[in-house]
C-alpha positions as CSV (number, residue, x, y, z in Angstrom):
1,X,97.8,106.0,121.9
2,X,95.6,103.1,120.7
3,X,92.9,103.3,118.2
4,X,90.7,100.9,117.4
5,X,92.3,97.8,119.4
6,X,96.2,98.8,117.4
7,X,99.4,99.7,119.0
8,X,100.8,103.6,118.3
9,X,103.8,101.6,117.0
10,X,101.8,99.6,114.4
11,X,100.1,102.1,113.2
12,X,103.5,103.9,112.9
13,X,105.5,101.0,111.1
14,X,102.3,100.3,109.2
15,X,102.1,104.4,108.3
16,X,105.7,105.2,107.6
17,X,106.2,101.8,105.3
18,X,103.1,103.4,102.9
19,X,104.8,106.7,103.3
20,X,108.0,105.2,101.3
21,X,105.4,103.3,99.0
22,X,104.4,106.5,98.7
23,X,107.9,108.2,98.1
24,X,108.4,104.6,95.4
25,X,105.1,105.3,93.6
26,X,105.2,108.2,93.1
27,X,108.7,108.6,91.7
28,X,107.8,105.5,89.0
29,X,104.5,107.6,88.3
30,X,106.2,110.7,87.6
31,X,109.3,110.1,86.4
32,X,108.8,107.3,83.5
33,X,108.8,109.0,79.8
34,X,105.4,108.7,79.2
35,X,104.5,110.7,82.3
36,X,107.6,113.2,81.6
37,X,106.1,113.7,78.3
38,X,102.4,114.4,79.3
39,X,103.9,117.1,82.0
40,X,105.7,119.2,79.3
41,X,103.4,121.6,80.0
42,X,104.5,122.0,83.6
43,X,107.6,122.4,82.8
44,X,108.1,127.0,82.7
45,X,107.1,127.0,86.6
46,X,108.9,123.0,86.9
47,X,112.0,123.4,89.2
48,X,115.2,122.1,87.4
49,X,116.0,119.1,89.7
50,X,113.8,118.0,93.0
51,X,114.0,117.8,96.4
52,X,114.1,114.5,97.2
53,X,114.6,114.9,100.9
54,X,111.5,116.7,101.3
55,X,109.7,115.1,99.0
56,X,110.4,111.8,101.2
57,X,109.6,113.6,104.6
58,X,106.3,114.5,102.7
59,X,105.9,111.1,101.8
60,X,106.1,109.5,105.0
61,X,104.1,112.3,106.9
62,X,101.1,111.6,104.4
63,X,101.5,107.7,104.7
64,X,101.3,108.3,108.6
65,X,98.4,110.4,108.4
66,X,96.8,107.7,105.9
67,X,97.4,104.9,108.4
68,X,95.6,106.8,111.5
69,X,92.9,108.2,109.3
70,X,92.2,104.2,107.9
71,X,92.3,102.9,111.3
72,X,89.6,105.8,112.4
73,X,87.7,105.1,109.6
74,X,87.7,101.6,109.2
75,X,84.7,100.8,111.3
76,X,82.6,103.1,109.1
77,X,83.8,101.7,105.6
78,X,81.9,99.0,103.3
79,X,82.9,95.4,103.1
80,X,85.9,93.0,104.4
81,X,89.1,93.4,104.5
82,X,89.1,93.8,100.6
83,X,86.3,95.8,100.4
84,X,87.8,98.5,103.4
85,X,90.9,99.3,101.6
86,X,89.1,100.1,98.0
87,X,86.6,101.8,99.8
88,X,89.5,103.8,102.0
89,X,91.5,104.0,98.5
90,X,88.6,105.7,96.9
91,X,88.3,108.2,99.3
92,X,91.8,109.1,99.4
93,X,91.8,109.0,95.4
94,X,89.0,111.5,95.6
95,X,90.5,114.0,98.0
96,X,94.0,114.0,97.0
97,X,93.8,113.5,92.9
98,X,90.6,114.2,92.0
99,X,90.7,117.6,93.3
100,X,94.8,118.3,92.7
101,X,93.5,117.7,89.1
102,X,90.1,119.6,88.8
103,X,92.3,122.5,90.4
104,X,94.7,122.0,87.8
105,X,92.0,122.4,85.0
106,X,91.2,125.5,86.3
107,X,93.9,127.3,86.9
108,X,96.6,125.8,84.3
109,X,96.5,125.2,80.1
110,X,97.3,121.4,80.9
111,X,96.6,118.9,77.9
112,X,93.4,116.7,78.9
113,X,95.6,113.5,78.3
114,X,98.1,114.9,81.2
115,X,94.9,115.1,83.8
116,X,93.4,111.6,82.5
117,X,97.0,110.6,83.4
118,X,97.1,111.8,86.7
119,X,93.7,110.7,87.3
120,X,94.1,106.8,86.1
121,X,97.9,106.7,88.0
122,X,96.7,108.2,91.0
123,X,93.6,105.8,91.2
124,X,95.7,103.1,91.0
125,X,98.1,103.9,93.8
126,X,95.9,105.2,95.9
127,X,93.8,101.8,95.2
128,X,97.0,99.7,96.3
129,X,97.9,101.7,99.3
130,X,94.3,101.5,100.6
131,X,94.9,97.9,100.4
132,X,98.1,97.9,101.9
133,X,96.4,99.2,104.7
134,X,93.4,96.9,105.1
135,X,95.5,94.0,105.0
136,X,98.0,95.4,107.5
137,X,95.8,97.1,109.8
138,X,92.8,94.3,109.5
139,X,90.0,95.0,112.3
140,X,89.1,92.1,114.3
């Protein structure tokens, strides 16, 4: 497979390195005091330790899915190299915290601070991975 002038195993390396970003950021996000305090509320349906295993597998799945969907996209997205990953970033902010947290407001009592938490820490890694990917998967 080659999209866009890259190499299946580019895209790959390129995917499965943001996938343990992922897997990093995510377990700094959610696992620091501030943010274990701001999800007491979760914690009646919270299971008492996680699975890091599939958490991981998730992980890297989503970063591989990321890096085809970026290199797919990248054509149709505003700006340089710079200006491609924020825009990419944006978009992935959008569709995977945005609406994991309007969902949340709707069907959970979650404190507003826990939601502006989630919102502001997602933005920001979804931010640096689109990055990540623009500067790793540049188009000529």
């Amino acid at each position: 497979m080659n999209l866009s002038g890259f190499s299946s195993i580019r895209i790959a390396a390129v995917g499965l390195s943001a996938g343990f970003l992922f897997a990093v950021a995510d377990a700094l996000l959610n696992a620091n005091p501030l943010a274990r305090r701001l999800y007491e509320a979760f914690r009646p349906i919270a299971r008492e330790s996680v699975n890091a295993t599939l958490g991981l597998a998730f992980d890297l799945i989503a970063g591989l899915a990321m890096a085809i969907l970026f290199v797919v996209l990248a054509p149709a997205l505003p700006g340089g190299t710079l200006g491609k990953g924020i825009a990419f970033g944006l978009i992935a902010w959008f569709f995977r915290v945005a609406m994991q947290s309007a969902s949340q407001l709707v069907m959970f009592r979650i404190p507003g601070a826990a939601v502006l938490y989630g919102l502001t820490s997602g933005l920001i890694e979804m931010l640096l991975l689109g990055v990540f990917y623009s500067l790793l998967l540049r188009t000529k």
